[in-house]
DRENLONU-392455 format. One record per residue: residue in one letter; x, y, z of N, C-alpha, C, CB in turn. Coordinates in steps of 0.1 Angstrom, whole numbers, plus 5000, padded with zeros to 4 digits. Each point is the difference from the previous one (the first is absolute). Glycine has a CB too. Layout:
DRENLONU-392455
AXYZXYZXYZXYZ
...
end
This chain:
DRENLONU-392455
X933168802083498649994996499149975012500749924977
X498350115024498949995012499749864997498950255002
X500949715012499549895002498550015007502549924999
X496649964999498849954997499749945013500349974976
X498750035028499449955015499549794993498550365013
X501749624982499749894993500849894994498650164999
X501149755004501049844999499749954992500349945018
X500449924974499749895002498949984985500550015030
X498949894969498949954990498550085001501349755002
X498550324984498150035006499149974987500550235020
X498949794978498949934988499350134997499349735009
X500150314982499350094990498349955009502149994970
X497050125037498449975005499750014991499550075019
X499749814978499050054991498449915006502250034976
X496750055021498849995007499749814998499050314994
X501549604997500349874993500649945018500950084966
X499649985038500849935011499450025008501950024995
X497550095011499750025014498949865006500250324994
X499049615000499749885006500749905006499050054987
X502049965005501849845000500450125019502149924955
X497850185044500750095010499550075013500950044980
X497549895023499050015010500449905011498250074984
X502449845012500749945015501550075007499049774989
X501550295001501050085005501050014990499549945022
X501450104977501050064989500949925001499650235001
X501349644995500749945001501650055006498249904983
X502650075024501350004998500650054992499649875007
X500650054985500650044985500250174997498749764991
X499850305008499850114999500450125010498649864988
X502550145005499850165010499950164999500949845009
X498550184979499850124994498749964991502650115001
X496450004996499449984985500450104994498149895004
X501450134981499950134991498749994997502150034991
X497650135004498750004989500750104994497749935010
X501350094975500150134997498550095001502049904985
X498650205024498950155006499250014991501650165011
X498749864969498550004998498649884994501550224999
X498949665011499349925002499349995014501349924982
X499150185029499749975012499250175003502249765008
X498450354988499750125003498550045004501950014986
X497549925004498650055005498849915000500850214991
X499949715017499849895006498749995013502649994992
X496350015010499350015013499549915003499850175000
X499049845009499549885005500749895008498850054983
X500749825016500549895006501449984994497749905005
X502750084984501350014992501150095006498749954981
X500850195019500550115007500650015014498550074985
X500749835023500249985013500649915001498450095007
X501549804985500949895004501550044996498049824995
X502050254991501650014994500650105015499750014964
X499250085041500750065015500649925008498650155002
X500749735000500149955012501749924997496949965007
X503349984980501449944994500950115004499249864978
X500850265014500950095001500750095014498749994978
X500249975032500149995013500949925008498150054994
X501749864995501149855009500649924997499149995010
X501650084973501349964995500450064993499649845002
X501950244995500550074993499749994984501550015020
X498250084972499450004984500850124993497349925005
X503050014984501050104991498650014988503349895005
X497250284989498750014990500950024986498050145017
X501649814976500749974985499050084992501249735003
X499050344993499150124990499949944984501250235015
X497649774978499750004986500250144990498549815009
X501150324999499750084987500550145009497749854984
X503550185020500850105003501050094985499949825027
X499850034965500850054983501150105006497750014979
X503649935026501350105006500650044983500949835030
X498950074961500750094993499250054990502049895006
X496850134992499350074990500250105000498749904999
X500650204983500150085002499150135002501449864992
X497350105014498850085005500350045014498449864986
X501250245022500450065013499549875009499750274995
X501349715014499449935014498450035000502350055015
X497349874990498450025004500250045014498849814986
X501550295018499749985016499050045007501950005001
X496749974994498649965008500449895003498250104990
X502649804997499449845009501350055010498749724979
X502450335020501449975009499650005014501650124983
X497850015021499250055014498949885003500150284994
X499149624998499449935001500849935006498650044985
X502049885006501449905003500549995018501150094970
X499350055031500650055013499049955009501250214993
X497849825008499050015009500349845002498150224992
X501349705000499949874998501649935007498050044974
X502950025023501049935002500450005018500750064973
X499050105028499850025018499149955010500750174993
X498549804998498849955013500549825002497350194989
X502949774996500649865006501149985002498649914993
X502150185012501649995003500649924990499850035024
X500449984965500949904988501250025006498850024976
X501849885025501650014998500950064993499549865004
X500250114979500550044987498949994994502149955000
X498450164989499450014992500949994984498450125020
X501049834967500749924994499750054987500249815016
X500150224972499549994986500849984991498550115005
X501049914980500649904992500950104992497949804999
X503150164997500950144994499449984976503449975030
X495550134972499449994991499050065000500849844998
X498450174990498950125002498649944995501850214995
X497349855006499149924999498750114994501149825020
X499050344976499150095001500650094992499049955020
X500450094968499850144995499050085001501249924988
X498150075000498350105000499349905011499550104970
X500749785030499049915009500749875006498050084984
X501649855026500849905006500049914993499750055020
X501349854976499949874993500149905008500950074981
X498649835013500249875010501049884998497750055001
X503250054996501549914999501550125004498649814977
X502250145024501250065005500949974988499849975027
X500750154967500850024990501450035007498150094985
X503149885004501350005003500050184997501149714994
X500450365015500150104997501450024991498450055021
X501550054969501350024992501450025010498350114981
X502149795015501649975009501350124997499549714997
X500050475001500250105001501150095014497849924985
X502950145016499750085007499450095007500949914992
X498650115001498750144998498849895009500550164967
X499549715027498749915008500550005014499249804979
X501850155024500950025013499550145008502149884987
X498350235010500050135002497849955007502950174975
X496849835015498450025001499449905010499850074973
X500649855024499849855009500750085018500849734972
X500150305030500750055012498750125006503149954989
X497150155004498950115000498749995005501150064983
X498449825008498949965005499849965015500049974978
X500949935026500049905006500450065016500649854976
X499950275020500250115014498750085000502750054999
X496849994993499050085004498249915005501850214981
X498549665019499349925003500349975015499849944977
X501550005024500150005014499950115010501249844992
X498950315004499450065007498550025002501950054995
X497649944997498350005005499749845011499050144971
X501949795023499649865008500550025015500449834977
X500950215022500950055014500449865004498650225008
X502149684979500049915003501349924988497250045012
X503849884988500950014992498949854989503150135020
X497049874969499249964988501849894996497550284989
X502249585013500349944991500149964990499850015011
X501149964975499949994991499549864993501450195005
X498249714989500249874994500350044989498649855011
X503050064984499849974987498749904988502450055012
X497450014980499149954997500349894984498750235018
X500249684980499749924987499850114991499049785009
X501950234981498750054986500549894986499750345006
X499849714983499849884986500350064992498349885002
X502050274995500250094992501650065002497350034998
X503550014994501250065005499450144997502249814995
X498750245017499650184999500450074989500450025021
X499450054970500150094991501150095006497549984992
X503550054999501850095003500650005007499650134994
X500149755016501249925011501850074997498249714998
X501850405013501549995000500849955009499850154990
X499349685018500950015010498949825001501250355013
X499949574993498849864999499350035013501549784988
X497650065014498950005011500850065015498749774988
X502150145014500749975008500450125008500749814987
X500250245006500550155000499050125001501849914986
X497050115010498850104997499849985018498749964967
X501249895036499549955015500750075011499449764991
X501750205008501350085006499950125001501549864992
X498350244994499950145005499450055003500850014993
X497849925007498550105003500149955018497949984970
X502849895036500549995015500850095008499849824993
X501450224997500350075004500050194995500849755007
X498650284984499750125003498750055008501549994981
X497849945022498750035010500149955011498750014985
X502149895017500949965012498849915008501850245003
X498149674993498749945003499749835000499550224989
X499949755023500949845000499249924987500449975031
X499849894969499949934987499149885004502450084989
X496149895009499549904998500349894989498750155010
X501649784997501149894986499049895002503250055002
X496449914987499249894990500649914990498550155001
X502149735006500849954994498949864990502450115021
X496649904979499149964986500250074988498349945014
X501350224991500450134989501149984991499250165016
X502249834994501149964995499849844991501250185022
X498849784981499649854995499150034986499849875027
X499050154976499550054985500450084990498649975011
X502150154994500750114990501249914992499450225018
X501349684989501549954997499649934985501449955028
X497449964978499749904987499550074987499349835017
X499450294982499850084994500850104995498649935008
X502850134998500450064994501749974998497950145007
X502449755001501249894994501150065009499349954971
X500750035040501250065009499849875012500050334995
X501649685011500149915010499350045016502449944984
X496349995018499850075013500750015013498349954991
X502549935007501050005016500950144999500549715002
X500050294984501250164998499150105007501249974972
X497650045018498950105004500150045015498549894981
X501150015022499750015017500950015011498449874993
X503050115000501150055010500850124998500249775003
X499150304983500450095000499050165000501749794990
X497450175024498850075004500550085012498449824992
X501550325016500550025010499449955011500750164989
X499749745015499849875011499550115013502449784991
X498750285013499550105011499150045001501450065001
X497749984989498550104998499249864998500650274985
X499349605017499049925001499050005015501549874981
X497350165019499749995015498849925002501050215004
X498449704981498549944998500649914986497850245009
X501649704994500049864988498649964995502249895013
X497850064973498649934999500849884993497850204998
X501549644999499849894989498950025000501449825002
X498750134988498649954990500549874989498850305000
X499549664998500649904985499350124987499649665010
X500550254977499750094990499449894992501850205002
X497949854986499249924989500950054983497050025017
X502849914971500750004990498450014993502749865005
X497850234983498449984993500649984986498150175015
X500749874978500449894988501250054989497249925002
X503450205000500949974988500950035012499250074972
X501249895036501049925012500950095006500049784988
X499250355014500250125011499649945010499550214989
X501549795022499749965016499350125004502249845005
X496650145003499150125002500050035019498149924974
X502250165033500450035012498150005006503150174995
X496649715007498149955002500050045015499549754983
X501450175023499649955017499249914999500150205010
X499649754983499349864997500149875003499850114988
X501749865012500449885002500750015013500149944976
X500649925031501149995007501450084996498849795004
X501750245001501350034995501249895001499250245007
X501249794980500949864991501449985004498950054978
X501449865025501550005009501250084994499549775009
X500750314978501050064998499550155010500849864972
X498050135030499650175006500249965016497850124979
X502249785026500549955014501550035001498449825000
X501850124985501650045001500350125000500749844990
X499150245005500050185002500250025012498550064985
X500349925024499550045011501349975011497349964991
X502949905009501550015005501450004998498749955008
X501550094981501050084992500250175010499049864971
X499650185028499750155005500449985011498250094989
X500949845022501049975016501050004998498849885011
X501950084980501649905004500950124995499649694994
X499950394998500950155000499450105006500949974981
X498250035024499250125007499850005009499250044987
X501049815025498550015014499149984995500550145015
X498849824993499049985002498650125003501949815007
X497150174981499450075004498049994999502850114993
X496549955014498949944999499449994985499950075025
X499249794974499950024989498649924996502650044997
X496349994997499049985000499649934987499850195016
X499549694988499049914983499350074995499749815007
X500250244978498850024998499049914990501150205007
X497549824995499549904995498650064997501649835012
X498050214974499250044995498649954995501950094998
X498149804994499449935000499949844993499550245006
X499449684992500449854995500849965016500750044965
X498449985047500050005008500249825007498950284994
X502149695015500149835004499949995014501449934982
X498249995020499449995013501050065011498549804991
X500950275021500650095009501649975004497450045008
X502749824997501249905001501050054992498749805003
X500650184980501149984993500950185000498549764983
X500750295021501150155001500350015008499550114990
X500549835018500250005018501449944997497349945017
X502849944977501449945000501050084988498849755008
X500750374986500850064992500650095010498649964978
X500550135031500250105011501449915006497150125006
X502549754998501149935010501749944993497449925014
X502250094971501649984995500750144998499349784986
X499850355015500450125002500949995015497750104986
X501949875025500050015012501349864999497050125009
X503349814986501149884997501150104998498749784988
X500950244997501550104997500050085007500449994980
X499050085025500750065015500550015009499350024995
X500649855005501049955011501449964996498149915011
X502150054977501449984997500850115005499549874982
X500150275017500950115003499350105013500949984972
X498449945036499750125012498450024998502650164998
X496249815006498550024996500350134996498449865017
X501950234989499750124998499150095013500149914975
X499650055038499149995014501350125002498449695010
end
């Protein structure tokens, strides 16, 4: 599996920060993400500043609305967009959610895809003829959903496995995702997670989550992330290496510090088995 110009702990930019980040970018940090279509068409002072970051620290782009497994054609006006956007600021990786998000019109949520062959097959298909216009290999994340897929012939786990390896394509692993899916849909996440193809991991995210009221754990980014999802995280090092892996943090926002010291227990367990440098 290809490897990544990028180390270590990095935090999610969001325009919320860039004040806490006018004295300089801490330590801790040593990557950011965004997602491209929050920054794309971007100008002015904002525009020039997110240049000047992207200039002088490596950034991975984590995509919202690529929908890899829907069933409407690729958009590729925005794909060529995307490209453009992705070459001018030299991203590292590029990342999205294995899920769809678009039929007649874009929705503003990420749906699970039927745990099929045929979804496999489509999900692969897709997912190649994207990286060609991008000219760029597309990461996968497993993703949270609340609903079980409709004519599943094959569980989560396994659907994950094959759509990796029949499109041959490394694996953004989200071990919150995993954490929220286990509780909601009643499976052991450690099993889960060691039985992932470790080799195809090349990006990590935590996150915390929220419970709402009839006591679906909801995948927010809202909170801290809760020490069984710490435990994940190095569970995954301790069978996999070490690999870079990024906070995210959406909003119900705490003061700059307090995610700074989330970035740095990232950067702890990393050290038990090698930073990753």
């Amino acid at each position: 599996m290809q490897s990544f110009n990028i180390c270590g702990g990095g935090l999610g930019l969001r325009r919320e920060f860039l004040p806490a980040l006018e004295a300089g970018v801490p330590d801790a940090i040593r990557f950011f993400e965004v997602s491209p279509e929050n920054w794309m068409d971007v100008g002015g002072n904002p525009g020039k500043l997110f240049r000047r970051y992207t200039e002088q620290h490596p950034f991975v782009a984590h995509g919202l609305s690529l929908s890899i497994g829907g069933p409407a054609p690729l958009d590729r006006t925005f794909l060529q967009r995307l490209k453009v956007f992705l070459d001018e600021h030299d991203f590292v990786l590029y990342t999205e959610h294995l899920s769809y998000c678009s039929d007649a019109g874009h929705h503003y949520d990420l749906y699970p895809i039927p745990f099929t062959g045929e979804a496999v097959r489509h999900v692969a298909e897709r997912l190649r003829m994207a990286q060609d216009i991008l000219e760029r290999p597309i990461a996968l994340e497993n993703a949270s959903y609340y609903v079980q897929p409709p004519l599943a012939e094959m569980d989560e786990l396994a659907f994950i496995n094959a759509v990796l390896a029949e499109a041959d394509c490394p694996l953004h692993l989200d071990v919150n995702n995993i954490y929220v899916n286990s509780l909601n849909h009643h499976y052991n996440a450690a099993e889960f997670l060691k039985g992932l193809c470790g080799e195809r991991i090349v990006y990590g995210h935590v996150a915390g989550h929220d419970q709402d009221k009839s006591g679906m754990i909801i995948d927010t980014h809202g909170q801290a992330a809760c020490q069984p999802v710490w435990e994940l995280l190095d569970l995954a090092y301790q069978n996999f290496g070490v690999f870079p892996t990024l906070l995210e943090r959406d909003f119900n926002m705490p003061p700059f510090a307090g995610l700074l010291t989330e970035v740095e227990q990232i950067a702890r367990l990393q050290q038990r088995y090698g930073d990753g440098s």
